[in-house]
N, C-alpha and C positions, 0 to 999 in steps of 0.2 A: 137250627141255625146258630152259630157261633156269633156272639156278641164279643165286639172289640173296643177297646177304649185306646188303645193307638192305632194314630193313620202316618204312611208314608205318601208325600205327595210328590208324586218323581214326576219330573220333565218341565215343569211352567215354569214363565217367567215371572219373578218376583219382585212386584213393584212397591216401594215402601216407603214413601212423600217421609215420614219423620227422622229415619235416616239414614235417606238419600239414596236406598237400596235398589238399583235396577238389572238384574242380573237371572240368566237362567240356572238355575236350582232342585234340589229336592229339599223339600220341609217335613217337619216330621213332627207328629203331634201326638205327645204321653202323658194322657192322663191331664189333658186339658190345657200344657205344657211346648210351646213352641219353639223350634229350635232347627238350625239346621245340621246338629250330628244326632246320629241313632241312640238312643238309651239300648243298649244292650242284650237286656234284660228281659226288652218287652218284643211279642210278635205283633207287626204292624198286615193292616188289613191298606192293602197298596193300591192306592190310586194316580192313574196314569194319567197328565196334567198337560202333555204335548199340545202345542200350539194355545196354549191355556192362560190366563193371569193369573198370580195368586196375589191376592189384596188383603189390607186390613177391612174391615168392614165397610161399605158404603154409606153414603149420607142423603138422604131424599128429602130435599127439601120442600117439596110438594105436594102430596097424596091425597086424594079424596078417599078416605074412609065413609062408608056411608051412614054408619050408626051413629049415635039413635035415629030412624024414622024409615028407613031402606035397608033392612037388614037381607030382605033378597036379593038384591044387588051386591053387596058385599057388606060382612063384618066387621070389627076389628080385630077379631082373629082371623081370618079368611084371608084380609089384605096382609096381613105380620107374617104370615107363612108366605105369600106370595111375595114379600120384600126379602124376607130369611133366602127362598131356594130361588132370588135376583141378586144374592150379596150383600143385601142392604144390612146394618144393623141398626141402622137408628133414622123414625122417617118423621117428619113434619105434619102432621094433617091441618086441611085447610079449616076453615069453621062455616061452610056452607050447608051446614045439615040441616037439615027439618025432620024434627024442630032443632032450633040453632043451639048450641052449646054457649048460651050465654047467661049464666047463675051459677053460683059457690054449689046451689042443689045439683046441676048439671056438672060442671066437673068434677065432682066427689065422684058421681055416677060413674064415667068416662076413665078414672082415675082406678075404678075396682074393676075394669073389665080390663084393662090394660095392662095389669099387674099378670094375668094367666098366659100373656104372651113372650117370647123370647128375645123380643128386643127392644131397643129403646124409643120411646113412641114423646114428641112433645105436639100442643097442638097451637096453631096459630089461635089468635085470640078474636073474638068479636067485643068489639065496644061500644057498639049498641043495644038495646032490648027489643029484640023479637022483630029485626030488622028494621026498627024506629030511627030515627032522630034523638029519642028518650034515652036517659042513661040508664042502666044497667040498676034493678029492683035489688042488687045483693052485696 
């Protein structure tokens, strides 16, 4: 199998909120590199975008991740790949986990599993201890 590092994205529409771009398109992607004229140089591996959008990355401001405590239900990796091939690149997690992610020791945790994934992960914050009233032990 032939591995590519540029893509042609022929046919979508290109929506682009910073600026102001709403127009249908072909994008073209070298070498990590976006742009809408062809570099030359390079063979693109073409992908057909009709009836399609092409966006900057998404933003999810929501997610339940279930780790730490329900890692069968889903991981933090498990959910990053499912936000990756939804568009997303950068998503929110709530802080409803059991056990809760609320200690300096738990986010360090949270903070090393996070780093193996591809996009950008922040998480909502709990301000209490261990679902208390109590402030926070850290």
């Amino acid at each position: 199998m032939k591995s590519f590092n540029s893509w042609a994205i022929e046919g979508g529409k290109v929506i682009d909120p910073l600026s102001g771009t709403e127009k249908q398109a072909d994008v073209f992607i070298t070498k990590g590199v976006i742009s809408y004229s062809p570099d030359r140089k390079s063979k693109y591996k073409k992908i057909k975008a009709n009836n399609l959008f092409i966006t900057p990355p998404l933003i999810d401001l929501h997610v339940h991740f279930r780790e730490p405590g329900n890692c069968k239900a889903e991981t933090i990796l498990t959910g990053s790949i499912s936000a990756m091939h939804g568009g997303f690149g950068t998503v929110v997690a709530m802080p409803n986990t059991v056990p809760p992610i609320d200690s300096e020791k738990m986010v360090e945790f949270i903070k090393k599993l996070t780093k193996k994934t591809g996009i950008n992960k922040h998480f909502a914050c709990r301000l209490s201890y261990k679902r208390t009233k109590r402030k926070s032990k850290s």
